[in-house]
Structures are given as C-alpha cells and as structure tokens.
Residue, then its C-alpha position, 0 to 999 in steps of 0.5 A: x687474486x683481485x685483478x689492479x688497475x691501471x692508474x691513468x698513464x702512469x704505469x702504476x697497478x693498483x688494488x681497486x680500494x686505496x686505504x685511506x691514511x688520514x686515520x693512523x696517528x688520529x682516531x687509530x695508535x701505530x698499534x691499531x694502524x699496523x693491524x689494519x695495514x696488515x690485513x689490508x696487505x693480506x688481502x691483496x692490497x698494495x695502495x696507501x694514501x695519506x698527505x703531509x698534514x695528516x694529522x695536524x688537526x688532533x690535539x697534540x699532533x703537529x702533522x705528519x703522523x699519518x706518513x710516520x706510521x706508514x714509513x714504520x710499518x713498511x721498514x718493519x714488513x720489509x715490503x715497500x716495493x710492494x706498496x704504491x704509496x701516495x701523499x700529498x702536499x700544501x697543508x703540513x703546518x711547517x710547509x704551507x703553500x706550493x711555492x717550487x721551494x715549498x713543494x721541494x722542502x716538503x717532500x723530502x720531510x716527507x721522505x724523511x717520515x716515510x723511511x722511503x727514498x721515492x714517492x711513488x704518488x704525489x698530489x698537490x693536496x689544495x691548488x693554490x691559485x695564486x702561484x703559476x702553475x708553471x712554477x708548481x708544475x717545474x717544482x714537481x718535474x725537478x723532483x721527478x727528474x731527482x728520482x724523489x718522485x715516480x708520479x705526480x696528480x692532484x687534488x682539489x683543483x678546478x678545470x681550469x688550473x687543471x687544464x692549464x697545467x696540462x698544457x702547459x706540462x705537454x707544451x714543455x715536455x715535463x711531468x705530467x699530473x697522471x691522476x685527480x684525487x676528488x671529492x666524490x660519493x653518492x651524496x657529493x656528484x656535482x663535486x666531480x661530475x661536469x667540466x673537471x670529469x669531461x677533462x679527466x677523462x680527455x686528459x686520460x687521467x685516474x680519478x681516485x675520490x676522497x670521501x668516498x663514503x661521505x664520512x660513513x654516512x653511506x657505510x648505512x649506520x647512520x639512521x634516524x634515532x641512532x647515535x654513532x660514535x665516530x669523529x666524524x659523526x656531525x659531518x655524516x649525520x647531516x646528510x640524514x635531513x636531505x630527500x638525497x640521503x634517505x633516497x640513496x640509503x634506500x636504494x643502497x638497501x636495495x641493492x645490499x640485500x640481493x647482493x648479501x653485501x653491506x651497504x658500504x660495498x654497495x656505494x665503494x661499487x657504484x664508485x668505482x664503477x664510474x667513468x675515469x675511476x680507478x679506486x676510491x678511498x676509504x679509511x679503517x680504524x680498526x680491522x674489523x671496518x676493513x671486510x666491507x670494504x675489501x668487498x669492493x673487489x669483488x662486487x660486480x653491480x648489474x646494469x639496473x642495480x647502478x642505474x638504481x642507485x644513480x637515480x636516487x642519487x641525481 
C-alpha cells in the first residue's frame, strides 16, 4: 500500500500523484475518464484535481465538463469520502474574476457539477491583483465557515500577493491558503524556485505543480524526427530545440535505464522529491498512460540520480 502525504497543515493525506482532470470532457469522453478514474482508484489513488473552466477552450464545451465528469463518476462509485477533490476558480466563462461574489457564485456551480456538498480543495486558479486580497481571502473564509469548503490554496500567484494574503488571513484569524499549485518541471525551474518556494516553504504550504511533465515533453516521446499525436504537441515539442531539453532527456535516459523505469516516472520522481512538494499533477487520456505514472509512488531516486538530472536541468 503506497504511504500519503501530508497536504501542508491541512490535514489532508493524499497519493503522491494527483490526476490531473483538465482531460476528461476535452481529449478523454465520460467513457474514457471513467476508465482512467478507475484504475487510478484501484491503484490507491485518492487525489483529483480540475478547475471551473475545464474545459471551456474545446469546441463545443462552455466549461465545467471536467467537474461534471468527476461528480458522475463519484455518485456512480459511491466513494466521495474516499476522494480528495480539488478545483479551482476565476477562468469559468460564466464566472470570471475573484470578486467575494464571483468566488461564492462559482463554487456553488461548482458544487452543483460535482454532486458533492463540500470542496475538499480550493484554488484561486489566476490571482487577480486588482482585487484585495482581503476581500478574496474573507470570500473563501465565508465559504469555509459554510462548510462549502474543507481547504483553500492557490495558484498562479506571485510572492507578494501570496505573502500578503497570508498575513493578512493570520492577522484575522481566517482561512488560511494550505497549499500553492505551480508550474513546475524539470524544464520550467525558475517558474517555482526563488522567492515564491522560500515563502512556501516558511509559510508550511504544499506545493502541488501543474505541468509536471511540461506538456509530455518529459514522458521522452517526444525526439528529433518524431511526430506525437497529441493536443499538446506544439507546446511540448518546443523544448526539443533548447540545450536544456536535449540535457535533461539525456540525463532522464540515464536514470530510466538503471532504475527500468520510463522516462516519465523518472521526471514525476525528481519532482516529488523537491523541497515543499507533496505530489505533482499529471494527466491521462487513456489507461494505458496511467502505470508510468502510478510509478512515482514507488521510485525512490538516489542521491546521485537527483543531483544528475538536477544539473542538467540548471
């Protein structure tokens, strides 16, 4: 049985590989998002992140398919105290922003997609600096004293709002963000480390990165020559062409080959071995993507292995 770990100061334990929901109603049906759900449930997995806007970029979706999927699979498994399930708000089409009203309005449609009468995670999903703090801070408290919500985190957000909005939650004795959700891979460092990690690591909070495998550029399938057929492509591809990327695949090689791992275990271990992580995101369309994943419980990298693949990722 794959130990959890402690979300930051919540409380929460959590499978060291959150599944990432922005797929299911996007490049994976309900059909195919049940199947992955499940056997990422069988596996021990009890951590599902998606957000109010997911995902209102595909033709023909206005938004919050992802949440819709998700609150049908758990009616239908009958298992949502089993689920620690995290979304996020500010970019649904219908719900822009974090205005207090704004936040309150969106996670009760959040709610209501989710068939569920708590959100068990909470993220401001883009900080809006043009509104105070204080008011998204006492918007998230109000709902947090409703019982609409266990925890609160967020996302996108720099040192600064980040630090002020702790104080100003410890200073009136409200809710207090328990988690940071960045961008963070081998490829993307300077997006995490520095002042926000130093103040998430004060501050106690949990990281749990997006783009942990920069768009499947670090899952190694992607090599000179090679087309992927994947909606992602063009976002990953990119980092073929750095002196960055070819390092880090080559180190990745490396470690994958004495450990008989892939690639994408490989860069999920390096992650969640880093300071303040407590389980990064990746995100299946089909079953078949989840074992490489599910791996990461697993794999222990030695001192050398991480210091490898840390310096070619510098």
């Amino acid at each position: 049985m794959t130990s959890l770990r402690k979300l930051g100061s919540s409380g929460l334990e959590v499978f060291p590989l959150a599944l990432g929901g922005n797929v299911f109603g996007w490049t994976a049906d309900e059909a195919a998002s049940f199947a992955v759900l499940d056997a990422y449930a069988a596996a021990g997995g009890n951590f599902v992140d998606t957000a109010d806007s997911y995902s209102a970029w595909a033709e023909g979706n206005s938004g919050g398919e992802s949440e819709t999927i998700i609150g049908k699979w758990v009616k239908a498994r009958g298992n949502r105290d089993d689920i620690v399930i995290a979304t996020k708000v500010s970019q649904h089409p219908d719900h822009q922003g974090l205005t207090g009203a704004n936040i309150k309005a969106a996670a009760d449609a959040s709610l209501r997609r989710l068939g569920t009468d708590r959100i068990d995670l909470y993220y401001t999903h883009f900080d809006k600096p043009e509104v105070p703090v204080e008011e998204i801070v006492g918007a998230l408290d109000d709902l947090v004293k409703a019982g609409k919500v266990r925890h609160i985190a967020a996302s996108n957000i720099s040192p600064g709002r980040l630090r002020a909005s702790l104080e100003f939650s410890d200073r009136e004795g409200l809710a207090r963000y328990v988690a940071l959700q960045p961008h963070y891979n081998l490829v993307s460092r300077d997006t995490y480390e520095g002042a926000l990690q130093d103040l998430a690591a004060a501050s106690g909070l949990a990281a749990v990165p997006y783009y942990a495998l920069a768009a499947g550029f670090l899952t190694g399938k992607y090599r000179p020559g090679t087309t992927v057929d994947s909606a992602r492509a063009q976002g990953a591809a990119r980092h073929l062409g750095t002196e960055r990327g070819q390092k880090v695949l080559t180190a990745l090689d490396e470690v994958a080959r004495a450990h008989d791992a892939e690639a994408a275990t490989v860069a999920l271990a390096w992650l969640a071995a880093r300071p303040t992580v407590a389980a990064p995101i990746a995100s299946a369309r089909t079953v078949e993507q989840l074992p490489a994943l599910l791996a990461v419980a697993d794999l222990k990298l030695t001192e050398a292995e991480t210091t490898r693949l840390t310096e070619a990722s510098a």
